[in-house]
MARLUM-374359 format. One line per 2 residues: for each residue x, y negated, z of N, C-alpha, C, O. Coordinates in nm, 3 decimals. Last residue first. Layout:
! residues N
X Y Z X Y Z X Y Z X Y Z; ...
***
This chain:
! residues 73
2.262 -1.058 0.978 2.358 -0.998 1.152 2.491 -0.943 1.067 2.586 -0.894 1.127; 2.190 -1.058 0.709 2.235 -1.145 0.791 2.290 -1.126 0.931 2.371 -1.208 0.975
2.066 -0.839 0.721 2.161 -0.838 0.624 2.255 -0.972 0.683 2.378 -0.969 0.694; 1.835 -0.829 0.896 1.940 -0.725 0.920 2.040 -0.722 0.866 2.128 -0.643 0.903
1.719 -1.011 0.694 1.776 -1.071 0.890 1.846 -0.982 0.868 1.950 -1.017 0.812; 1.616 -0.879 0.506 1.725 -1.007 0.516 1.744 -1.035 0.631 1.826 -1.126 0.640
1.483 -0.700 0.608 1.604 -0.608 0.529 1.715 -0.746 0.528 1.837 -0.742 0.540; 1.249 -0.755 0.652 1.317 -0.714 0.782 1.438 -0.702 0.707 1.526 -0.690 0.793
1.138 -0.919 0.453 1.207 -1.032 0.574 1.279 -0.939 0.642 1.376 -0.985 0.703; 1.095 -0.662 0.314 1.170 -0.777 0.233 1.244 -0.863 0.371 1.365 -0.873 0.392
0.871 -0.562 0.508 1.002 -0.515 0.509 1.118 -0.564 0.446 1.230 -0.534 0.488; 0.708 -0.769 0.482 0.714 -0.771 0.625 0.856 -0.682 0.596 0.956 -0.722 0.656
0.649 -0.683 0.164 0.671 -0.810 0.195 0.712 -0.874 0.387 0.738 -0.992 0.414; 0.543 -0.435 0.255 0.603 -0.461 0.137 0.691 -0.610 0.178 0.806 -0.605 0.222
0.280 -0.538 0.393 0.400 -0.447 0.439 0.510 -0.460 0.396 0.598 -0.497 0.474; 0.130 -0.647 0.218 0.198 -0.723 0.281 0.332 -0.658 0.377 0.437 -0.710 0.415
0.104 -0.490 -0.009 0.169 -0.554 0.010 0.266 -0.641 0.112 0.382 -0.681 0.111; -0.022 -0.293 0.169 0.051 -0.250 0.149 0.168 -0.394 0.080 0.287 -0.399 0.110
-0.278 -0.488 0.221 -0.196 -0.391 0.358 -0.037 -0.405 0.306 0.049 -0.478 0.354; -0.365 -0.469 -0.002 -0.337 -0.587 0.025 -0.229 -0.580 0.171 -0.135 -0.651 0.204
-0.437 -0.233 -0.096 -0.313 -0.296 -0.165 -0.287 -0.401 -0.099 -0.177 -0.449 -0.125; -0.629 -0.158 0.141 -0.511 -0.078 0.121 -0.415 -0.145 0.043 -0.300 -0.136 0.086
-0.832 -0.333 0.092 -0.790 -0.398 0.183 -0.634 -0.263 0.143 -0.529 -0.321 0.115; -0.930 -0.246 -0.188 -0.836 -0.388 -0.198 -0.787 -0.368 -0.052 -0.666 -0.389 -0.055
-1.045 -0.014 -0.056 -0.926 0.030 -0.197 -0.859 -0.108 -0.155 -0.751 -0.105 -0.096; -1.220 -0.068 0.077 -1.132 0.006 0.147 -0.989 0.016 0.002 -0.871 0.051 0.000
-1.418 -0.216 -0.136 -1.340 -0.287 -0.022 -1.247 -0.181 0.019 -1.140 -0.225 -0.025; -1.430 0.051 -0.284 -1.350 -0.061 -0.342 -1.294 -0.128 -0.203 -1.181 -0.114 -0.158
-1.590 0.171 -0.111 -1.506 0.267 -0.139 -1.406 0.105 -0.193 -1.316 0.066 -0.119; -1.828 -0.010 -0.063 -1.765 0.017 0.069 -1.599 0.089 0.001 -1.496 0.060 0.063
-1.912 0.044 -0.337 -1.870 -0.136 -0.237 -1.780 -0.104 -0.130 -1.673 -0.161 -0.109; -2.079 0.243 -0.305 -1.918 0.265 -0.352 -1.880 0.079 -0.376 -1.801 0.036 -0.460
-2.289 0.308 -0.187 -2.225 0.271 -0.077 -2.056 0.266 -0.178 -1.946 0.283 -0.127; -2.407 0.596 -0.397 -2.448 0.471 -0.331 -2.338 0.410 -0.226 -2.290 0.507 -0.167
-2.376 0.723 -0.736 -2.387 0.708 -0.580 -2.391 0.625 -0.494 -2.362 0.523 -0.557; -2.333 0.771 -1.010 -2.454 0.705 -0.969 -2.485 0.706 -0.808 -2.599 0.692 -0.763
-2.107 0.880 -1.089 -2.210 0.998 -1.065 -2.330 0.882 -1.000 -2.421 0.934 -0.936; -1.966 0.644 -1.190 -1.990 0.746 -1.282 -2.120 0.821 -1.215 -2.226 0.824 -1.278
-1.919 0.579 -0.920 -2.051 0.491 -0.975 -2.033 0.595 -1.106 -2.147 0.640 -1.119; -1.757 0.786 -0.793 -1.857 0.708 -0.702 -1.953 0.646 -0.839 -2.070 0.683 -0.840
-1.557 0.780 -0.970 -1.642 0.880 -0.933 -1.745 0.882 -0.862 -1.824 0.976 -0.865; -1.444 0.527 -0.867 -1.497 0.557 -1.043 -1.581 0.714 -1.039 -1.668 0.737 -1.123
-1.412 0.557 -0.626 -1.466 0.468 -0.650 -1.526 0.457 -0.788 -1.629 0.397 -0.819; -1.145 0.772 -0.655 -1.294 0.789 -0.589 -1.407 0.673 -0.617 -1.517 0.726 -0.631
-0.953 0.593 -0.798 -1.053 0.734 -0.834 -1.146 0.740 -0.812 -1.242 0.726 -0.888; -0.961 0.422 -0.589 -0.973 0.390 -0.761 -1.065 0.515 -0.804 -1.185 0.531 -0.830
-0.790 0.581 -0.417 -0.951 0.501 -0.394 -1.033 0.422 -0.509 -1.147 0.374 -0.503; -0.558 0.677 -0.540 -0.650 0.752 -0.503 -0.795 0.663 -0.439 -0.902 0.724 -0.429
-0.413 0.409 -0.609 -0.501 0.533 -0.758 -0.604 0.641 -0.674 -0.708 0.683 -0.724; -0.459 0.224 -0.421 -0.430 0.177 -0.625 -0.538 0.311 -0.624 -0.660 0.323 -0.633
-0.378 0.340 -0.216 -0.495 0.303 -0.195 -0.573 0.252 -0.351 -0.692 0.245 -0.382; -0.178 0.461 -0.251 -0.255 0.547 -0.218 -0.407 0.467 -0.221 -0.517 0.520 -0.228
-0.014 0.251 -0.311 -0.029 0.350 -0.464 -0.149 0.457 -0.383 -0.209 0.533 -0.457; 0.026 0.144 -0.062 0.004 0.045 -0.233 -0.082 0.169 -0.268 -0.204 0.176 -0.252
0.097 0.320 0.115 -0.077 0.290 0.093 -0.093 0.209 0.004 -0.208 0.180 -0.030; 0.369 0.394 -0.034 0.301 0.523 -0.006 0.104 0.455 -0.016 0.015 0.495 -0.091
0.479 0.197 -0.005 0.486 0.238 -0.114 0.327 0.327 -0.109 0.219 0.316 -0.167; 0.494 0.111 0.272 0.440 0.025 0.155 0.404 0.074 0.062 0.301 0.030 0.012
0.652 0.363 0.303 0.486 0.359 0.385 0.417 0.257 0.313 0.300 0.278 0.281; 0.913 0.263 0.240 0.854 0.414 0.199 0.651 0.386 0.248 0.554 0.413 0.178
0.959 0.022 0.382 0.933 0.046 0.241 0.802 0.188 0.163 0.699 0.202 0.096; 0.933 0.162 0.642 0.857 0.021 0.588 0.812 0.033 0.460 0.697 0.047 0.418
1.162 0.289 0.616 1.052 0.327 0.641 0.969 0.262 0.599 0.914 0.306 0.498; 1.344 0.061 0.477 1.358 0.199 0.451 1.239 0.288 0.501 1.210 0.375 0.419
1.409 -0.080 0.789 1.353 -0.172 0.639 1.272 -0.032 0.536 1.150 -0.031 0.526; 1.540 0.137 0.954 1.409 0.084 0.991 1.338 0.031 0.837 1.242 0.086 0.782
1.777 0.223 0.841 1.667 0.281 0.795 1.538 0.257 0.863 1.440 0.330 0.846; 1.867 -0.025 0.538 1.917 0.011 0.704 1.762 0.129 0.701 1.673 0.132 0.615
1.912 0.045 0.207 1.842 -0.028 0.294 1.886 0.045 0.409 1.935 0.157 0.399; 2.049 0.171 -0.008 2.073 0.099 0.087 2.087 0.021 0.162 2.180 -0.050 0.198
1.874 0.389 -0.124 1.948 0.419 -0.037 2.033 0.304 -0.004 2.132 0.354 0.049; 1.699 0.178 -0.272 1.622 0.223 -0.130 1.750 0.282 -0.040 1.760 0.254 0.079
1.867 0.107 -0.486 1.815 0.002 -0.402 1.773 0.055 -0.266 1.803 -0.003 -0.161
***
């Protein structure tokens, strides 16, 4: 599927991918390590976790429209 996307759509993708899952498991983490050890301000760690999947979707979804125009020219 990814090798053949044009390689603007193809970046997009890759970088969707990349703050989905960066923001999923590595701010997840931290955020469960945050209230496991009883620390303060881990509200702040979650909000930064949802706004990253929500980024990433929408990225995700900004490179879906770029890949159908480009398919259409």
């Amino acid at each position: 599927m990814i090798y053949g996307m044009k390689p603007a759509p193809r970046r997009y993708f890759i970088l969707a991918v990349v703050v989905y899952l960066g923001g999923a498991l590595g701010l997840e983490m931290t955020a469960a390590f945050m209230f496991f050890h009883e620390m303060e301000n881990g509200r702040y760690v979650t909000l930064a976790e949802e706004t990253c999947e929500m980024f990433g979707s929408a990225l995700f979804g900004a490179c879906g429209l770029r890949q159908i125009i480009l398919m259409a020219d």
